[in-house]
N, C-alpha and C positions, 0 to 999 in steps of 0.2 A: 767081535761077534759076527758071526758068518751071516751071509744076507736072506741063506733060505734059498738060495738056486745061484746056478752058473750058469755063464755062456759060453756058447759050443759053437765054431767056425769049421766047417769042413773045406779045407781050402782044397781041397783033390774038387771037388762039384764048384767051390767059388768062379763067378766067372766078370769077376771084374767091374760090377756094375755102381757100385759104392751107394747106394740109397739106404743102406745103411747108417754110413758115414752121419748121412742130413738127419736121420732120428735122435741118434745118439753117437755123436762124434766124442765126447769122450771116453766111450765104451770101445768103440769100433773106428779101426786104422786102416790102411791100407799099405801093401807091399808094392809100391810102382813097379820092382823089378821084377819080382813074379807075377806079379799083378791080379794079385788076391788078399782076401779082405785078412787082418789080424785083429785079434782081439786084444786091447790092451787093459782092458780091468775083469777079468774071467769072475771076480764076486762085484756089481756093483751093488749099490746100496738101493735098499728095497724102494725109496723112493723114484729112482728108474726105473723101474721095472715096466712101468706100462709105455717107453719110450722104447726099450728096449723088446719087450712082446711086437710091438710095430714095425719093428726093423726088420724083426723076425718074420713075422706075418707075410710083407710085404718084398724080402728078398726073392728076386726072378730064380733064382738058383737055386732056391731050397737050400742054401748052404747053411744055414746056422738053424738053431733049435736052443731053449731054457730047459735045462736039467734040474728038477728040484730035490733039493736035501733032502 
């Protein structure tokens, strides 16, 4: 069952900052050689969610955003 929303990396605006990462590391990876953020679970489970809003919140870059279903 889908979680109810995805997460959305704009790695073109990423700019390397990873405080993402410290919210929810296992939502959010990092590419060292592009050196922009990846998303590695695009549906996590609704009980991240509010780890997850935080990252978002709080990204300098405006790069990410929650897409809900």
């Amino acid at each position: 069952m889908s979680a109810g929303y995805r997460v959305v990396a704009d790695a073109s605006v990423c700019q390397g900052h990873q405080l993402c990462q410290g919210e929810a590391p296992d939502v959010f990876g990092f590419d060292a050689d592009a050196d922009v953020v990846i998303v590695l679970d695009e549906r996590p489970a609704e009980a991240r969610r509010t780890d997850v809003a935080t990252a978002v919140k709080y990204c300098p870059a405006f790069a990410l955003s929650i897409e809900e279903d």
